[in-house]
Every structure is written in C-alpha cells, then in structure tokens.
C-alpha positions in Angstrom: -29.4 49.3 -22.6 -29.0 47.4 -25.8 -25.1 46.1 -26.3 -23.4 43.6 -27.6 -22.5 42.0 -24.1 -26.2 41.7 -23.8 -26.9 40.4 -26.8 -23.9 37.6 -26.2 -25.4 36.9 -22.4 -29.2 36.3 -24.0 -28.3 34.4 -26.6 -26.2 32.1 -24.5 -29.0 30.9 -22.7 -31.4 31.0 -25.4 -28.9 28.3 -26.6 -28.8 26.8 -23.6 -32.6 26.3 -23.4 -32.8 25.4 -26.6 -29.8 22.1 -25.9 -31.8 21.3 -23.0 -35.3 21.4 -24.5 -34.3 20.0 -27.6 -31.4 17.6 -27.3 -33.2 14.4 -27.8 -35.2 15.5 -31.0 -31.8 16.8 -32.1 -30.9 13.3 -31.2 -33.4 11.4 -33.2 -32.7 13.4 -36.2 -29.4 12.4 -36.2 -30.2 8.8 -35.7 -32.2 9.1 -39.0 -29.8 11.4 -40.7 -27.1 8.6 -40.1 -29.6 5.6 -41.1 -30.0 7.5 -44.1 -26.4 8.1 -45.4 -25.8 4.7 -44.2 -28.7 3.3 -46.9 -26.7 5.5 -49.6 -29.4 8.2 -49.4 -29.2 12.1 -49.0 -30.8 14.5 -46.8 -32.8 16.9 -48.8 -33.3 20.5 -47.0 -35.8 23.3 -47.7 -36.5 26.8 -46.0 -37.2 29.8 -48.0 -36.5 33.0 -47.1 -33.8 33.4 -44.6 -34.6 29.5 -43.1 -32.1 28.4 -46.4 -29.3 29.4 -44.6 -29.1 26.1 -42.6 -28.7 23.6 -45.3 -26.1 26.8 -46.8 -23.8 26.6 -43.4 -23.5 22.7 -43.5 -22.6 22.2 -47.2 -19.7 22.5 -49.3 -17.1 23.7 -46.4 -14.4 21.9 -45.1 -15.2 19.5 -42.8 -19.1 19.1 -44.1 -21.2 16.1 -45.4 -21.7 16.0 -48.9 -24.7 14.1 -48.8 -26.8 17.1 -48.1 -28.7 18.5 -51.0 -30.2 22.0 -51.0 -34.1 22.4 -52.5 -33.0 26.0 -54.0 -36.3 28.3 -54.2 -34.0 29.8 -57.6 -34.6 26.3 -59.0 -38.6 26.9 -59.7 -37.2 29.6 -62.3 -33.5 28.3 -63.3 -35.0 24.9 -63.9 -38.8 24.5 -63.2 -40.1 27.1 -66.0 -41.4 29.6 -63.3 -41.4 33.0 -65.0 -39.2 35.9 -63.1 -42.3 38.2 -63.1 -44.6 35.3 -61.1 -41.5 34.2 -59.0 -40.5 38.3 -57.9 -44.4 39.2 -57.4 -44.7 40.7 -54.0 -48.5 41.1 -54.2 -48.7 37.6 -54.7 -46.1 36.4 -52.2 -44.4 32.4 -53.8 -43.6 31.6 -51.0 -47.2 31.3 -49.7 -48.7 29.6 -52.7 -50.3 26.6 -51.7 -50.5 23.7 -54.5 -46.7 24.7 -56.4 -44.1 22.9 -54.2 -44.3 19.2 -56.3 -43.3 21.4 -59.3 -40.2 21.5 -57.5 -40.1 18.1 -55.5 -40.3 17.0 -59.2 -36.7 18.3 -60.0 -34.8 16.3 -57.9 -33.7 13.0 -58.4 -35.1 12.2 -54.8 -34.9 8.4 -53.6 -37.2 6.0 -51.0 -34.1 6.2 -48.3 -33.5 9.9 -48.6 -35.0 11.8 -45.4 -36.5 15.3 -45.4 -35.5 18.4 -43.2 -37.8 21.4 -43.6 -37.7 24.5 -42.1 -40.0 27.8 -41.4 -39.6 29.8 -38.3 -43.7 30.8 -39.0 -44.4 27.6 -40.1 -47.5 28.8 -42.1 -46.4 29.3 -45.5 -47.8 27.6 -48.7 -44.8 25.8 -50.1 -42.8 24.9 -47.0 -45.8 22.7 -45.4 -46.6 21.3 -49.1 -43.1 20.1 -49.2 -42.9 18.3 -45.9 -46.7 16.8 -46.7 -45.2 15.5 -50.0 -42.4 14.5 -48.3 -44.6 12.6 -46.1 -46.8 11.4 -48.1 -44.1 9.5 -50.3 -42.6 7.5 -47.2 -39.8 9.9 -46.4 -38.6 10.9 -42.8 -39.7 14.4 -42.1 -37.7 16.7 -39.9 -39.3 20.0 -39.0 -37.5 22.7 -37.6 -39.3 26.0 -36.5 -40.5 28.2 -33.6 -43.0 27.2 -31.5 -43.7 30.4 -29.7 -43.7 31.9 -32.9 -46.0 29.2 -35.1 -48.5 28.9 -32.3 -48.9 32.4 -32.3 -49.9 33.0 -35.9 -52.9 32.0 -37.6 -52.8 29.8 -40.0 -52.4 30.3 -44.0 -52.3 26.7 -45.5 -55.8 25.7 -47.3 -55.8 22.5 -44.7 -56.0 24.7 -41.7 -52.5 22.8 -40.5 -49.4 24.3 -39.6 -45.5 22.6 -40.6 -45.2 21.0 -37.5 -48.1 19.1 -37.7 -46.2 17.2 -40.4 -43.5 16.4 -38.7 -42.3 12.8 -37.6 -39.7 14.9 -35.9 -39.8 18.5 -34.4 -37.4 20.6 -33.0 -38.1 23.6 -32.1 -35.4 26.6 -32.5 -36.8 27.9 -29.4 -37.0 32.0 -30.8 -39.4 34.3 -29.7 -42.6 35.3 -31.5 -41.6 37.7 -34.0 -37.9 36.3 -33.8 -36.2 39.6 -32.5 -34.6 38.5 -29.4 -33.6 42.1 -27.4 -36.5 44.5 -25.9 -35.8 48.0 -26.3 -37.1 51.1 -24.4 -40.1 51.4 -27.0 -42.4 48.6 -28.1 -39.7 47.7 -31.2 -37.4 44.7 -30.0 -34.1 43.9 -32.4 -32.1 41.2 -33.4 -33.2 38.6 -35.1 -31.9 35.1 -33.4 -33.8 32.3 -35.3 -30.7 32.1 -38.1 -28.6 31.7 -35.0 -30.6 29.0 -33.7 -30.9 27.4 -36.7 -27.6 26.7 -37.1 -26.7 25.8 -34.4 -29.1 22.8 -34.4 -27.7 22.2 -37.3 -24.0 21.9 -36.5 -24.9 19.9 -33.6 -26.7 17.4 -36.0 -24.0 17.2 -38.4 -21.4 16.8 -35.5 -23.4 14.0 -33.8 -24.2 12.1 -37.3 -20.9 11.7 -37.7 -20.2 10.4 -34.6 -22.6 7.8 -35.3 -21.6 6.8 -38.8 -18.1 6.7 -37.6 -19.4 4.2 -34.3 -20.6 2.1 -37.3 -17.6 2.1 -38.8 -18.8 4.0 -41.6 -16.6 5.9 -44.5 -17.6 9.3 -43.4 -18.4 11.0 -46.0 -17.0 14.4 -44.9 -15.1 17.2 -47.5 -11.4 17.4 -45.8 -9.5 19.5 -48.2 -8.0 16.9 -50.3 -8.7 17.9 -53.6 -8.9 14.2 -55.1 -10.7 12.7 -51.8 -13.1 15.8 -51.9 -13.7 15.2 -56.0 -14.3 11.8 -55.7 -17.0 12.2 -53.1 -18.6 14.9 -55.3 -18.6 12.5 -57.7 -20.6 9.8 -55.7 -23.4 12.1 -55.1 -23.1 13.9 -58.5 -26.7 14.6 -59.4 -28.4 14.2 -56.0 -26.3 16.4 -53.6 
C-alpha cells in the first residue's frame, strides 16, 4: 500500500540514517562554511536540474545567510552569451557537456576565501564535475553532496573517467536510493522522489550549525531578520558576490 503515512514513516528514517551516517561531514562543512564567512568570503553553490533547489531554500528568506551565492545555470544565457537554441537542446543535453563550466565560473566575481558546494544526485554530468575540479583546481574548499547508492551505480560520463565525489575535499552523501524514488510499488515502478528532501535538509542543518559557530566566535551573523534597513544593509555588503 502506498500512503502518505508510509511515505512520512520511510522518510523519517531515511533522515535518520542519513544524521547518523553523515553528521560529521555535515560537521566539517560547517566548520569551513563558518571559516569562510568569517574571512569575508561567500559560499558559492551549484546543482542543475532539480539539485539547485538547495542553495534556493537557504537564500533570501527570513532567517537565512546572505553570504550564499547561487551559480544559476540561466546565467550561461542571461549573461554568458549561450544561445537559447544550444542551451534548450535536448539531443545535446548542457548539462552533460564537458569543457563549458569555466564559461560560467568566469562570471562571478569569486574570491581565494570563498568555499565551493556542488551538488548532483548522479554525480556524472559534464558541468557539475567541471565546476568542483575548477573549484579545486584554484585552491577553493569543495563540498560535494550526492547519492552514493545512486553515483556508484551509474557509469560514468565525464571525459576523465571520474565521478563528482572524487573531487571532493568533503562528501556527504544524501543517502537516496539508486534512481531516487524512495516507495516500492506492486509493479517494478517505485515513486517519490526523496533526494530534494534530503538535500535540504543537509542543508538547513548546515546553515543552522554555521551559525552556531559564527555566533561562538562572536561573530556579526550575517542572517536576513526582517528589518528592512538591517536586511538592506547586508545586501549591500555582499552586493555583487551574493
């Protein structure tokens, strides 16, 4: 039987798995996410297709960091020159291209403190893995996030034969299934998707926990409250980066 009670009940101790498996990865992540901020850097995060929506749920709410900063896939067209027809072409997935992601690492005004979080539930793709080995490469922090059971599964696509984790300095793994539908049904089809869930989740947990940190330091947390002129003034501190 497929309900919602089940679906609650699974995903409850997928997230429980995934605090226990995970919790000091999460940890160091935060540790570098605070060292960052601290240094007057910002963390820069990247997923395409539905792995943007964990940079999305920890910026520009209420009670949010601003120094988060959002590589936008849009931006390869809106500011990078890619044309819609190349950027839309489904027989020629972007996504996957290998060799196009320091068009848009160019784009950014991206400094030698800022730290890197990148995230692919696959973790095969072109761009995502050229990102974090660009990253890399130019002396950031790299934070992977993806699904093990899911990455190690798959083959990989990425002219080096490597998959994202393998770039990592830090890895945390969502802990989804392969195929990221969580619930088995009566035929071989499973449903719901849980790798957005877990995603943000870790997420939350690293912004929550950052915070703690920066405010053990005695840090000015740099965290939107609702105050119009204390929230436009610490747009105004990151204006152009985050």
């Amino acid at each position: 039987m497929i309900n919602a009670k089940r679906f609650k009940d699974e995903v409850e101790a997928l997230l429980d798995e995934l605090y226990e498996s995970q919790k000091d990865n999460m940890e160091a992540c935060s540790q570098a996410m605070k060292e960052c901020i601290e240094k007057g850097g910002v963390i820069h995060v990247f997923g395409s297709g539905h792995s943007v929506g964990l940079g999305i749920d920890i910026k520009d709410r209420v009670g949010s960091l601003v120094p988060i900063h959002i590589m936008e896939m849009s931006d390869f067209v809106t500011r990078g020159g890619v044309p819609v027809a190349e950027f839309m072409d489904r027989k020629n997935i972007f996504e996957r291209k290998p060799g196009v992601a320091g068009r848009l690492y160019e784009l950014y005004d991206i400094k030698p403190q800022d730290v890197f979080i990148v995230i692919s539930n696959s973790g095969i793709n072109g761009i995502v893995i050229d990102i974090a080995d660009l990253a890399k490469s130019n002396g950031h922090k790299v934070v992977i996030i993806t699904s093990m059971k899911h990455t190690l599964a798959e083959e990989p696509r990425h002219p080096s034969g490597k998959k994202l984790y393998e770039f990592g300095d830090i890895v945390i793994d969502n802990c989804g299934p392969h195929g990221d539908a969580l619930l088995q049904t009566d035929s071989k089809a499973k449903v719901c998707s849980v790798s957005s869930i877990c995603n943000n989740c870790i997420a939350q947990a690293m912004a929550a926990r950052t915070i703690e940190l920066l405010k053990e330091d005695d840090y000015e947390v740099p965290v939107l409250n609702g105050d119009k002129e204390h929230d436009e003034a610490l747009k105004k501190k990151y204006e152009g980066r985050a």
